[in-house]
ZALUM-172243 format. One record per residue: x, z, y of N, C-alpha, C, O in turn. Coordinates in nm, 2 decimals, always signed. Each point is the difference from the previous one (the first is absolute). Layout:
// ZALUM-172243
<atom n_x="X" n_z="Z" n_y="Y" ca_x="X" ca_z="Z" ca_y="Y" c_x="X" c_z="Z" c_y="Y" o_x="X" o_z="Z" o_y="Y"/>
...
// end
This chain:
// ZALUM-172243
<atom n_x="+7.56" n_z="+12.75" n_y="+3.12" ca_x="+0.09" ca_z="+0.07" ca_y="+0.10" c_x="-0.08" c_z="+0.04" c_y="+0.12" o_x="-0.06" o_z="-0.09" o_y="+0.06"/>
<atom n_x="+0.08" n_z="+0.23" n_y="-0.01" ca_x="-0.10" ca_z="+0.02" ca_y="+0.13" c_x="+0.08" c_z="-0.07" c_y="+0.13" o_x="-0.03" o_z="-0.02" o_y="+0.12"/>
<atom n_x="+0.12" n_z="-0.01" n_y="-0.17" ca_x="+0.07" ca_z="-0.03" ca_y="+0.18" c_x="-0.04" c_z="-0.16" c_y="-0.04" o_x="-0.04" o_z="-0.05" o_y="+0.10"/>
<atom n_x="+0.04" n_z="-0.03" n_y="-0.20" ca_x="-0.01" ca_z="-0.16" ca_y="-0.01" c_x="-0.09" c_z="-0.05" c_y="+0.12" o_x="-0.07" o_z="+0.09" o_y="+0.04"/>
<atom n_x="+0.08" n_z="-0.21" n_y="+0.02" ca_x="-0.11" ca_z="-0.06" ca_y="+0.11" c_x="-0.10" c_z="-0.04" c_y="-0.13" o_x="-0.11" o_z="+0.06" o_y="-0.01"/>
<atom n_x="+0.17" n_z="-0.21" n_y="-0.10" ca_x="-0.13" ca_z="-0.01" ca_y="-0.05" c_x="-0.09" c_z="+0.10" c_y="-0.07" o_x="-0.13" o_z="+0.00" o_y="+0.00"/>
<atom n_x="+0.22" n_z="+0.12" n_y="-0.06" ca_x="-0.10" ca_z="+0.11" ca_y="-0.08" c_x="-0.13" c_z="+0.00" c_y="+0.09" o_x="-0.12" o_z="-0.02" o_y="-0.03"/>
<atom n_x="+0.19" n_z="+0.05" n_y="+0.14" ca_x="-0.12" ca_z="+0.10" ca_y="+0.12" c_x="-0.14" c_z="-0.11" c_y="+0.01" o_x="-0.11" o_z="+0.02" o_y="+0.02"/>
<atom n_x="+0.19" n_z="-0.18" n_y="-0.06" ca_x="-0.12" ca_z="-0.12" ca_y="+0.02" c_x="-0.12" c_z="-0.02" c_y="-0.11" o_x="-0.12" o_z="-0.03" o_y="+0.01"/>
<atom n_x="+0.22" n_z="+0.08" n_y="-0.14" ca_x="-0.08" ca_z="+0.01" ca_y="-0.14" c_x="-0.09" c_z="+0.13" c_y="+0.05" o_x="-0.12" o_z="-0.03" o_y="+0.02"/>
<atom n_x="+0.14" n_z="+0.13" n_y="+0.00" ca_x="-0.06" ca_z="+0.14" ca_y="-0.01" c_x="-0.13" c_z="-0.04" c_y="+0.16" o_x="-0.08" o_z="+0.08" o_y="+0.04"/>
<atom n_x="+0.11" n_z="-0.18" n_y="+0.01" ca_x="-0.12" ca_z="-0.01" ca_y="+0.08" c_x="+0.05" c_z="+0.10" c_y="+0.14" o_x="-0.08" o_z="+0.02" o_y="+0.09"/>
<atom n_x="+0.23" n_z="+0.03" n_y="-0.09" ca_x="+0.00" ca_z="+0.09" ca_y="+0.15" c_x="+0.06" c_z="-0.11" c_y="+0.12" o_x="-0.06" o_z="+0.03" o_y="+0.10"/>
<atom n_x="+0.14" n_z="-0.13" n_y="-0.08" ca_x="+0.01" ca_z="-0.15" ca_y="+0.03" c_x="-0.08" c_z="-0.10" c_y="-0.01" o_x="+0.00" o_z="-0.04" o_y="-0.11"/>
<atom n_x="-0.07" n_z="-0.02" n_y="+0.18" ca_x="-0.13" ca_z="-0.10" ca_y="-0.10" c_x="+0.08" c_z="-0.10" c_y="+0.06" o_x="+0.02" o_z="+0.00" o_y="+0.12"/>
<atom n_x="+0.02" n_z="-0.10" n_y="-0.20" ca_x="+0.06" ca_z="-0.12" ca_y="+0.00" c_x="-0.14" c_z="-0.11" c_y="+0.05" o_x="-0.11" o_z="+0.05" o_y="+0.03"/>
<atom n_x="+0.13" n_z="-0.17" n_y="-0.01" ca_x="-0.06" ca_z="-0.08" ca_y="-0.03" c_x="+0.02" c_z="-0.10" c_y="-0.13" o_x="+0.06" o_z="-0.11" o_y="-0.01"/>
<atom n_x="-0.18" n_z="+0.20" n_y="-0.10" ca_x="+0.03" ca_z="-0.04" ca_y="-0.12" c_x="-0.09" c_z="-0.18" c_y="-0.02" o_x="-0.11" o_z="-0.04" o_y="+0.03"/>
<atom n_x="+0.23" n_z="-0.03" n_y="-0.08" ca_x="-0.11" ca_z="-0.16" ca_y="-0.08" c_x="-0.02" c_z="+0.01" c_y="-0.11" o_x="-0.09" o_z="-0.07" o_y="-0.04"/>
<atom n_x="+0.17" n_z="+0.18" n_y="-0.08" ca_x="-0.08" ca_z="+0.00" ca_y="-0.14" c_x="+0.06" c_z="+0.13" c_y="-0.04" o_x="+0.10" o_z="+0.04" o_y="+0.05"/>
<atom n_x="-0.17" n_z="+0.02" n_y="-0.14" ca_x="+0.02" ca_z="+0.11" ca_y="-0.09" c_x="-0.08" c_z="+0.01" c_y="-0.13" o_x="-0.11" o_z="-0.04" o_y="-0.02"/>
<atom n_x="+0.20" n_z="+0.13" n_y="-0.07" ca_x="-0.08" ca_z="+0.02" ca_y="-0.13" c_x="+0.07" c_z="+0.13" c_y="-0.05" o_x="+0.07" o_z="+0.07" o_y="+0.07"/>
<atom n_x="-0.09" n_z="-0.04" n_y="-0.17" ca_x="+0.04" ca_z="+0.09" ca_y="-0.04" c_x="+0.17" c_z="+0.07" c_y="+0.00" o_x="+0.00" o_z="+0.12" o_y="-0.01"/>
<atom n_x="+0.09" n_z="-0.17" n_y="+0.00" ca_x="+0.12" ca_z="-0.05" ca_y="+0.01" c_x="+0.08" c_z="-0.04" c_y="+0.11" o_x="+0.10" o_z="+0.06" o_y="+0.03"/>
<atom n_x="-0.15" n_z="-0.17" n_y="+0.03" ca_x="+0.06" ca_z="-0.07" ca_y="+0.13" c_x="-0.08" c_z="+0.07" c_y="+0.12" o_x="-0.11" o_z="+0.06" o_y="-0.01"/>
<atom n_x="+0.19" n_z="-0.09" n_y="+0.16" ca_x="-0.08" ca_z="-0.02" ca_y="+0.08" c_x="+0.10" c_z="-0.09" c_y="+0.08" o_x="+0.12" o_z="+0.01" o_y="+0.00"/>
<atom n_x="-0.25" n_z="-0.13" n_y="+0.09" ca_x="+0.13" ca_z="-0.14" ca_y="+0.08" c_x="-0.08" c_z="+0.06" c_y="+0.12" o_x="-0.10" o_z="+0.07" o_y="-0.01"/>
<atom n_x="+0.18" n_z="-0.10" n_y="+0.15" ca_x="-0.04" ca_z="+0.03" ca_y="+0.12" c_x="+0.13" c_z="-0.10" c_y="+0.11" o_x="+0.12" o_z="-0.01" o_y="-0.01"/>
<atom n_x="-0.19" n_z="-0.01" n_y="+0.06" ca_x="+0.04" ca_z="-0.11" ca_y="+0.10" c_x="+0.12" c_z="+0.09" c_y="+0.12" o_x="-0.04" o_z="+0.07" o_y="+0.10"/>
<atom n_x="+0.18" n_z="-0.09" n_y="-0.14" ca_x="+0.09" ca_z="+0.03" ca_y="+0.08" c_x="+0.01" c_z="+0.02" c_y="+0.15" o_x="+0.02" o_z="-0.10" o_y="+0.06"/>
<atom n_x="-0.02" n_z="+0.25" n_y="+0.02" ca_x="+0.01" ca_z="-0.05" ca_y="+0.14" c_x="+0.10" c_z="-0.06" c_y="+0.08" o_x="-0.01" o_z="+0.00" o_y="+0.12"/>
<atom n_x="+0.11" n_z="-0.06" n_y="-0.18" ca_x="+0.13" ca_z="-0.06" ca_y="+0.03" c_x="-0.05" c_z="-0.16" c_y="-0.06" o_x="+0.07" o_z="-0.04" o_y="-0.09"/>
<atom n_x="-0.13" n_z="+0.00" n_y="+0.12" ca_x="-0.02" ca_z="-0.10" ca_y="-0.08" c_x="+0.10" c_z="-0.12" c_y="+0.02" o_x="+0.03" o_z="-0.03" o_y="+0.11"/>
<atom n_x="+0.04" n_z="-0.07" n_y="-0.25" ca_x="+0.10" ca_z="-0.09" ca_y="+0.02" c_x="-0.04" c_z="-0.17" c_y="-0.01" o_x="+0.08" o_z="-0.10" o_y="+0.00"/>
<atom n_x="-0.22" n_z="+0.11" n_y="+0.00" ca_x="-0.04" ca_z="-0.15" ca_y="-0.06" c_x="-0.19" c_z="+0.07" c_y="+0.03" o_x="-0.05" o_z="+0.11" o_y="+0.01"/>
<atom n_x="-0.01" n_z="-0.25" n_y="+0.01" ca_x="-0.17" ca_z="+0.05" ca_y="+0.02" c_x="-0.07" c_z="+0.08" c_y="-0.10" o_x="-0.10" o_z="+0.07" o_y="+0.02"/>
<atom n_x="+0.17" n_z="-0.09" n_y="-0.15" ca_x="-0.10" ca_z="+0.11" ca_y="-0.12" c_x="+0.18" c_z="+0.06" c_y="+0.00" o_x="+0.11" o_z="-0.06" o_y="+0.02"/>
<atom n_x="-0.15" n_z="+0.20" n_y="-0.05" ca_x="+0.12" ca_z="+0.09" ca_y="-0.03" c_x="-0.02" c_z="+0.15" c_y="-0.06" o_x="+0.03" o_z="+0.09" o_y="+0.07"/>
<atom n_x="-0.08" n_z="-0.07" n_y="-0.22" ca_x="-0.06" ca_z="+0.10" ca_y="-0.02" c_x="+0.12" c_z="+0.03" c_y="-0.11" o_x="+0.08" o_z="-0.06" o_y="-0.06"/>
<atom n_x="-0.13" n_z="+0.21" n_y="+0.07" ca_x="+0.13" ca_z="+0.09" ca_y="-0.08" c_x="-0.13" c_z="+0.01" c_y="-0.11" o_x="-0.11" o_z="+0.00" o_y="+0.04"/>
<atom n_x="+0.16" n_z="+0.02" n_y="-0.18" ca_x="-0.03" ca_z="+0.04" ca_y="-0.12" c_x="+0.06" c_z="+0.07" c_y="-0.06" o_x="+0.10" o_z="-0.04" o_y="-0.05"/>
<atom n_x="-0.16" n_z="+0.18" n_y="+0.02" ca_x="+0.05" ca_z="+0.12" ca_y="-0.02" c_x="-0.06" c_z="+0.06" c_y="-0.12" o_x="-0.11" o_z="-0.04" o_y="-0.02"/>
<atom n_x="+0.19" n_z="+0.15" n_y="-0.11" ca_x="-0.06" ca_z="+0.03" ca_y="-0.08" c_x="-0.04" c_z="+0.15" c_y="+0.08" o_x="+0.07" o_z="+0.05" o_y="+0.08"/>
<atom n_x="-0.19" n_z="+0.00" n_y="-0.14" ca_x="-0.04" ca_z="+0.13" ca_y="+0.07" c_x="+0.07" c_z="+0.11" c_y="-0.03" o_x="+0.02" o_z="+0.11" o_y="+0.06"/>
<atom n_x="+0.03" n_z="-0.17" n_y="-0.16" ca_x="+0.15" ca_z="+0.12" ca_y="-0.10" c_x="+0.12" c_z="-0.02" c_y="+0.07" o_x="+0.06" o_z="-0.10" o_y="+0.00"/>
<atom n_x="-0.02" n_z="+0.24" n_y="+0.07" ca_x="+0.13" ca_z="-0.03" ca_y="+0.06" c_x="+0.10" c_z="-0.05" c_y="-0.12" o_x="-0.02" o_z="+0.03" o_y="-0.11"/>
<atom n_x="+0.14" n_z="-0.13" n_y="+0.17" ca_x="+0.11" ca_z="+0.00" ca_y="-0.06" c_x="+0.06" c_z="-0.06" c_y="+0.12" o_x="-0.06" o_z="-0.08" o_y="+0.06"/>
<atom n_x="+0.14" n_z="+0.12" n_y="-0.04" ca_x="+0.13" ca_z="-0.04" ca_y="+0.13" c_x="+0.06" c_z="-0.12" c_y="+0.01" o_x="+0.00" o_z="-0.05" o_y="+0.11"/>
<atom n_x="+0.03" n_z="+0.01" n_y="-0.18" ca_x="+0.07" ca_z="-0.10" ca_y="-0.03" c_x="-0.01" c_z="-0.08" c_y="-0.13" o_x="-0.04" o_z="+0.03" o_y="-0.11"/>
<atom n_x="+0.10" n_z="-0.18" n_y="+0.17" ca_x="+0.01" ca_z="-0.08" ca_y="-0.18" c_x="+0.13" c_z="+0.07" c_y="-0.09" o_x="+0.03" o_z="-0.06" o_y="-0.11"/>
<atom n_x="+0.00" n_z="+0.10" n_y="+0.13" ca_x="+0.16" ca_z="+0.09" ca_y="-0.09" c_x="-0.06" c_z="+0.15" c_y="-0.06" o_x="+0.07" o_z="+0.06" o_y="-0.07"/>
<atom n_x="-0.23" n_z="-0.02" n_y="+0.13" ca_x="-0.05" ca_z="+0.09" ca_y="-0.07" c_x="-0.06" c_z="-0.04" c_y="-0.09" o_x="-0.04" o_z="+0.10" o_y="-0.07"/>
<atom n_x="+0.00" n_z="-0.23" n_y="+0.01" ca_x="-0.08" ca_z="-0.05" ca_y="-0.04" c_x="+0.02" c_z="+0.03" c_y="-0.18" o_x="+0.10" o_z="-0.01" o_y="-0.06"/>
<atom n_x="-0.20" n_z="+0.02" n_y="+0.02" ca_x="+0.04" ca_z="+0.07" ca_y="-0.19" c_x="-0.10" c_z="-0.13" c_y="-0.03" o_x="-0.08" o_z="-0.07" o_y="+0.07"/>
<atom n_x="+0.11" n_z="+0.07" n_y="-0.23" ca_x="-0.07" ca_z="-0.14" ca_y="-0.07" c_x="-0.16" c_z="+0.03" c_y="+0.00" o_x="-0.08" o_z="-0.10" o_y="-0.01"/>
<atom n_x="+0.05" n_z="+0.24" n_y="+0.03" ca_x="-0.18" ca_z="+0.00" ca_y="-0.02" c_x="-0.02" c_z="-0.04" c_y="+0.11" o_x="-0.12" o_z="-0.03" o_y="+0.00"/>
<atom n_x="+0.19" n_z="+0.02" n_y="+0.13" ca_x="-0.03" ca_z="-0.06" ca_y="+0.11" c_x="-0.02" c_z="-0.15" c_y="-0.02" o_x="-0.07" o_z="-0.05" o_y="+0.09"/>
<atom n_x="+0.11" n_z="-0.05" n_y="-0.22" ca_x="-0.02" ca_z="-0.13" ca_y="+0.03" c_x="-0.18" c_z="-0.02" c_y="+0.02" o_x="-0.04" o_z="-0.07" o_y="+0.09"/>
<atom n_x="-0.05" n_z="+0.14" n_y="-0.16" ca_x="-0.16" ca_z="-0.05" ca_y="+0.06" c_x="+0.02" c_z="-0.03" c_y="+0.13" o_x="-0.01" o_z="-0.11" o_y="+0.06"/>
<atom n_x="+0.05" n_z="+0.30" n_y="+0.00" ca_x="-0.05" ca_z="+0.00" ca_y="+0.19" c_x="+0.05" c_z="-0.13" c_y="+0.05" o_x="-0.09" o_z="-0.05" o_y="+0.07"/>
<atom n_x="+0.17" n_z="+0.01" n_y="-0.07" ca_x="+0.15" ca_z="-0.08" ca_y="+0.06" c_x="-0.13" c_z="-0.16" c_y="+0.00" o_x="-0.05" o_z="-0.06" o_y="+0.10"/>
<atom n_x="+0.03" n_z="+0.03" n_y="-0.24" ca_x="-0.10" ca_z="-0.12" ca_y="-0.02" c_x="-0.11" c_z="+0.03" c_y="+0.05" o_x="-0.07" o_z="-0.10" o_y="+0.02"/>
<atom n_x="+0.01" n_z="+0.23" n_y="+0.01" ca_x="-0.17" ca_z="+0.01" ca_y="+0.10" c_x="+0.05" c_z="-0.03" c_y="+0.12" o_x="-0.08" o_z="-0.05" o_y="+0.08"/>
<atom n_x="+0.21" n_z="+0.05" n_y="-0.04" ca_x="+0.05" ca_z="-0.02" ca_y="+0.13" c_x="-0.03" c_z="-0.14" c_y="+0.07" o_x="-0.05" o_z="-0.05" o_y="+0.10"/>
<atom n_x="+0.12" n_z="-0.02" n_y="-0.24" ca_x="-0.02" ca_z="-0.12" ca_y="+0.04" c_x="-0.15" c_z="-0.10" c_y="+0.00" o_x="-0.02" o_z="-0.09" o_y="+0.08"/>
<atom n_x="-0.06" n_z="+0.14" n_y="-0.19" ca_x="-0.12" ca_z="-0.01" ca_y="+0.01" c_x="-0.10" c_z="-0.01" c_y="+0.10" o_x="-0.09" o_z="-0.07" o_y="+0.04"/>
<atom n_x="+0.15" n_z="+0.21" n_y="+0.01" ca_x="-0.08" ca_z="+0.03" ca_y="+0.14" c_x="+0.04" c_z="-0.11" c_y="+0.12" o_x="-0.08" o_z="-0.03" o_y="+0.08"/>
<atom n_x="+0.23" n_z="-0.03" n_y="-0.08" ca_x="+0.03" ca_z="-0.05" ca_y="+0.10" c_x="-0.06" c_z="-0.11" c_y="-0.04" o_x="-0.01" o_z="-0.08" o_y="+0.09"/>
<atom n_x="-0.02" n_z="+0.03" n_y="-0.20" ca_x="-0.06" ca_z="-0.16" ca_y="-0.03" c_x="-0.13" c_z="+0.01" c_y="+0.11" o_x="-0.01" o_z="-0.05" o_y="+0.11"/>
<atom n_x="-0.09" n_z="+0.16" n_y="-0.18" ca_x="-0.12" ca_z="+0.04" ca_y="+0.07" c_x="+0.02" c_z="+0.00" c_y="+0.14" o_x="-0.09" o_z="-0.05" o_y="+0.05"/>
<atom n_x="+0.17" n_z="+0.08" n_y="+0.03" ca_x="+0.02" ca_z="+0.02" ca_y="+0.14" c_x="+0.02" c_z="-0.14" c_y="+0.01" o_x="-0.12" o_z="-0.04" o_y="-0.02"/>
<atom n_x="+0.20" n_z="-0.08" n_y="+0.04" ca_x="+0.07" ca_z="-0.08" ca_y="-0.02" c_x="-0.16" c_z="-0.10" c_y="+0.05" o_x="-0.03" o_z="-0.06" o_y="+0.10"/>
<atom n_x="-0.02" n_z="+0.09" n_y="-0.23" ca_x="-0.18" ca_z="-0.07" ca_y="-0.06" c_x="-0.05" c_z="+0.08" c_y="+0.15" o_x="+0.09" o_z="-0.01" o_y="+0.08"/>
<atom n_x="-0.14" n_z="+0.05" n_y="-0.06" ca_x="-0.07" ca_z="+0.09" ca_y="+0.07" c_x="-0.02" c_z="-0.02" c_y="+0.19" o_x="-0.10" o_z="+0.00" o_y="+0.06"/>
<atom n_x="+0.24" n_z="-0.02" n_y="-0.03" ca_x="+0.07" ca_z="-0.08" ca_y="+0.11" c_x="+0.01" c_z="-0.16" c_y="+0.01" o_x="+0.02" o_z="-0.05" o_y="+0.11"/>
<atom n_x="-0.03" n_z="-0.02" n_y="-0.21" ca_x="+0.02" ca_z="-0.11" ca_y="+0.02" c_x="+0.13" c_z="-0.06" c_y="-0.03" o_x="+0.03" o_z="-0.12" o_y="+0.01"/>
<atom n_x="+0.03" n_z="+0.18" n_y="-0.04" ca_x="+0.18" ca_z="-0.07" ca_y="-0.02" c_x="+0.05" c_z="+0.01" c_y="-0.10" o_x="+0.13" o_z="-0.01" o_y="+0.00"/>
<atom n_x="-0.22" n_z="+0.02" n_y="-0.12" ca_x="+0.06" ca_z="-0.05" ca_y="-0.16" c_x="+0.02" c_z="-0.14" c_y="-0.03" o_x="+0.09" o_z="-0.04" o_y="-0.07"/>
<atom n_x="-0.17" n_z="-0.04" n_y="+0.11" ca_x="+0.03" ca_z="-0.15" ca_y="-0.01" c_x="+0.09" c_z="-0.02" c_y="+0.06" o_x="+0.10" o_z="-0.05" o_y="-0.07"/>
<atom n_x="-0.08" n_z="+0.07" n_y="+0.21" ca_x="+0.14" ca_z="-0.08" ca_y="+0.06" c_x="+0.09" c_z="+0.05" c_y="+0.01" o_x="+0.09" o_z="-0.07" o_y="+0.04"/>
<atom n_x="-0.05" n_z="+0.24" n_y="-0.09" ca_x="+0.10" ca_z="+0.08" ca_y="-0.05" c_x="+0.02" c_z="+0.10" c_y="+0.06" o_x="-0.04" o_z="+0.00" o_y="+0.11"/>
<atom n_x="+0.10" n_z="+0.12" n_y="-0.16" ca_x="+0.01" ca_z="+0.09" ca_y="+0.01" c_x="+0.13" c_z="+0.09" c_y="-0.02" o_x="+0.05" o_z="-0.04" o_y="-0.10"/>
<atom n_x="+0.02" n_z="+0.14" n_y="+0.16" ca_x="+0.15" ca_z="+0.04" ca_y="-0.06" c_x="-0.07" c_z="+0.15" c_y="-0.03" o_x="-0.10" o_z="+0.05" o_y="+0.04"/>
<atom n_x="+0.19" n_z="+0.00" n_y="-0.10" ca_x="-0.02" ca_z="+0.14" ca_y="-0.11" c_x="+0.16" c_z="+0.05" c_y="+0.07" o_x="+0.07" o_z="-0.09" o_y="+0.05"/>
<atom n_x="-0.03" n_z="+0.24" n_y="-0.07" ca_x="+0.09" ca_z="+0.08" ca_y="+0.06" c_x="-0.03" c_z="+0.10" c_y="-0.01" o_x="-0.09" o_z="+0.05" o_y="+0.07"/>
<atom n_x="+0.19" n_z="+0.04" n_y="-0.18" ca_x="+0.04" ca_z="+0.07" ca_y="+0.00" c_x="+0.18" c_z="+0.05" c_y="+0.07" o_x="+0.10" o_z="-0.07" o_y="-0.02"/>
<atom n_x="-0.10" n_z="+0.16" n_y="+0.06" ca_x="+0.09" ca_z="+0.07" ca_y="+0.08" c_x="+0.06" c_z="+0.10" c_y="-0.08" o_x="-0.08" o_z="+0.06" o_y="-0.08"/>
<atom n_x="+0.23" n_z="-0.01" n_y="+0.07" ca_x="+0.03" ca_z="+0.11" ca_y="-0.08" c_x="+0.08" c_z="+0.06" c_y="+0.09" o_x="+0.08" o_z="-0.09" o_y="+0.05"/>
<atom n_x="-0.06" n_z="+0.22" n_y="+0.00" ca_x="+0.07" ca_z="+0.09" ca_y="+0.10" c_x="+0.01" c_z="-0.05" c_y="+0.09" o_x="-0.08" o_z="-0.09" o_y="+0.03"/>
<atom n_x="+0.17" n_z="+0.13" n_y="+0.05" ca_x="+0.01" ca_z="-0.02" ca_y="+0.13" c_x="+0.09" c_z="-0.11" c_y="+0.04" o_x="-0.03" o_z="-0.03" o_y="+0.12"/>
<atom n_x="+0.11" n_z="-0.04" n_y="-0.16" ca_x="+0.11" ca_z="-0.07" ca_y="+0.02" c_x="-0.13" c_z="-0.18" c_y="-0.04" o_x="+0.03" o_z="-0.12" o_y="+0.02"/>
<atom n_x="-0.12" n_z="+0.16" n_y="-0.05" ca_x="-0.06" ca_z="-0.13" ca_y="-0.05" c_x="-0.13" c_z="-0.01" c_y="+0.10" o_x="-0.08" o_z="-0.09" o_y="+0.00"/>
<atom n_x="+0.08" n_z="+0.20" n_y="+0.09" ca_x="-0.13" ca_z="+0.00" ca_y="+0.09" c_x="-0.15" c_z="+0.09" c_y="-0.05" o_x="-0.12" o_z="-0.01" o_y="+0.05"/>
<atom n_x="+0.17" n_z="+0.10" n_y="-0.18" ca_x="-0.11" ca_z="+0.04" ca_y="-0.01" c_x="-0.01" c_z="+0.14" c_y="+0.12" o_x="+0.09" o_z="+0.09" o_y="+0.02"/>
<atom n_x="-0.19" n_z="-0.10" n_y="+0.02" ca_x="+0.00" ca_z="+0.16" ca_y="+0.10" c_x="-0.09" c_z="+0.07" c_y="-0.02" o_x="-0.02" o_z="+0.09" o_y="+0.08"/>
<atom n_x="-0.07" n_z="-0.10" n_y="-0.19" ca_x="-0.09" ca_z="+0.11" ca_y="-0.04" c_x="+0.02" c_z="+0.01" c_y="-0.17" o_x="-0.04" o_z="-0.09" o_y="-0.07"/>
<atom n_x="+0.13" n_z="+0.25" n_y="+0.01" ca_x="-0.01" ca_z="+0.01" ca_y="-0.11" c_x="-0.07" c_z="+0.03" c_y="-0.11" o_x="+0.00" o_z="+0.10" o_y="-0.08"/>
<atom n_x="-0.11" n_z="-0.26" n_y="+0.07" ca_x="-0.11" ca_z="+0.00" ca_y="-0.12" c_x="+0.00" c_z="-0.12" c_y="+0.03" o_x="-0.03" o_z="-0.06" o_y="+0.11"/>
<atom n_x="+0.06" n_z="+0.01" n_y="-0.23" ca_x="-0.02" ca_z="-0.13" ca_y="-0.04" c_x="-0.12" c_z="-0.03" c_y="+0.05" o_x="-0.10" o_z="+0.07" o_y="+0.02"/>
<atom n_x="+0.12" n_z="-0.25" n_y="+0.01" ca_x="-0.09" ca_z="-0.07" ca_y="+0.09" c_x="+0.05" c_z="-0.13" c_y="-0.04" o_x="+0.12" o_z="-0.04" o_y="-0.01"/>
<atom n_x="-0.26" n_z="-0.04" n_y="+0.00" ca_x="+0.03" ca_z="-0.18" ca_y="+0.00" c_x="-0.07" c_z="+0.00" c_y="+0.10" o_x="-0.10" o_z="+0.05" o_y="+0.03"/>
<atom n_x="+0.22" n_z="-0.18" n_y="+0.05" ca_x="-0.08" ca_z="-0.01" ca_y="+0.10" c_x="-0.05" c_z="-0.15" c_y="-0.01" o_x="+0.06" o_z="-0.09" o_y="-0.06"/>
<atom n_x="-0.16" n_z="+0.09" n_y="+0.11" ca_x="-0.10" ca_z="-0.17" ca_y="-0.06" c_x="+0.02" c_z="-0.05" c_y="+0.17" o_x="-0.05" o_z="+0.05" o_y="+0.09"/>
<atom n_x="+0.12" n_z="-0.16" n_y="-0.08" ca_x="+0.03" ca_z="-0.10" ca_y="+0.12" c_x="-0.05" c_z="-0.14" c_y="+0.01" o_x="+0.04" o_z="-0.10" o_y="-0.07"/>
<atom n_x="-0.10" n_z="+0.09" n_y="+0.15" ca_x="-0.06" ca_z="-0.17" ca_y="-0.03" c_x="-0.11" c_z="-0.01" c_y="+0.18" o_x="-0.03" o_z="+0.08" o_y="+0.09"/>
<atom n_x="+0.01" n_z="-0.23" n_y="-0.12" ca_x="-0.06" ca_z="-0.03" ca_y="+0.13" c_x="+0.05" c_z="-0.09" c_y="+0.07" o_x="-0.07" o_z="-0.05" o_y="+0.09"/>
<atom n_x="+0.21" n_z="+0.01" n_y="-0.11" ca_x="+0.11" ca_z="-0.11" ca_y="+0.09" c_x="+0.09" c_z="+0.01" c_y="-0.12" o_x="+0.01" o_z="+0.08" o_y="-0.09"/>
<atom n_x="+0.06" n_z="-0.22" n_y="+0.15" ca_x="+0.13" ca_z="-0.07" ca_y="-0.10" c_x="+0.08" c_z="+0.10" c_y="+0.00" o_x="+0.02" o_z="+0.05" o_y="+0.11"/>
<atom n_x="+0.04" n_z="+0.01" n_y="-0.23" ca_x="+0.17" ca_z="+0.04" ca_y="-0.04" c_x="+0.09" c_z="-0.01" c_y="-0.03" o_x="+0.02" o_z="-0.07" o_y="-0.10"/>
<atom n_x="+0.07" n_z="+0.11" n_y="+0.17" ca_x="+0.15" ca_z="-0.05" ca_y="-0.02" c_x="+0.08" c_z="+0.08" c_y="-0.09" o_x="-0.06" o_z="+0.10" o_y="-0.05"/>
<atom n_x="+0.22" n_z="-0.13" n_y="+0.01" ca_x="+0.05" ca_z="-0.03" ca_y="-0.11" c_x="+0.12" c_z="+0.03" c_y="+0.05" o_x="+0.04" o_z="-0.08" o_y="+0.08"/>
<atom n_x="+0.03" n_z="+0.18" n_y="-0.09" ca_x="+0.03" ca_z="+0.13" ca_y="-0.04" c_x="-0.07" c_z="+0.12" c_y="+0.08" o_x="+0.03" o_z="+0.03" o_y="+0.12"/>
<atom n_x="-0.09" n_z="+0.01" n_y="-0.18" ca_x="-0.13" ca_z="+0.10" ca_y="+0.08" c_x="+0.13" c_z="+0.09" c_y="+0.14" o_x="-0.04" o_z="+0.01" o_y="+0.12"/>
<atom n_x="+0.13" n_z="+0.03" n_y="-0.15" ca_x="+0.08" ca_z="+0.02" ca_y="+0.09" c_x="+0.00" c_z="+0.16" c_y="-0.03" o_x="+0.07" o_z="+0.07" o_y="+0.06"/>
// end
């Protein structure tokens, strides 16, 4: 989509500050950050939302999470833990329409994320 924020980040017109990419994903370290590591993980392929989501989407969905293992490793905060977050419309806090995991870690978390 030409109007998306991340498209414009994949297409290189935004330059994020990327921590991993490959063919598929790209993770970049959130400017709103909510915890010391806080990177969004994105497929390069628009889809809007998890409710757009079709079954050939299950690979992307698992590179997603792959990639956030790798971020996770990469940072330091796979051993002592890590939270994964996905967001779906607006009533759930997502504010940008393309799916995004967001990889959170760095300090203790609490329980009901709120």
């Amino acid at each position: 989509m030409s109007d998306c924020l991340f498209c414009k980040m994949v297409k290189g017109e935004i330059p994020p500050d990327i921590v991993y990419e490959d063919n598929d994903v790209l993770a970049f370290r959130d400017i709103n950050p909510q915890s010391p590591t806080h990177v969004l993980v994105i497929p390069k392929r628009h889809i809007s939302t998890i409710n757009d989501l079709e079954s050939d989407d299950a690979e992307l969905v698992g590179k997603l999470y792959l990639a956030a293992k790798k971020v996770a490793e990469k940072d330091g905060i796979a051993e002592a833990g890590f939270r994964t977050v996905m967001n779906c419309n607006e009533s759930a806090g997502q504010t940008v329409l393309h799916i995004h995991l967001h990889v959170l870690g760095g300090r203790r978390m609490s329980w009901p994320p709120g």
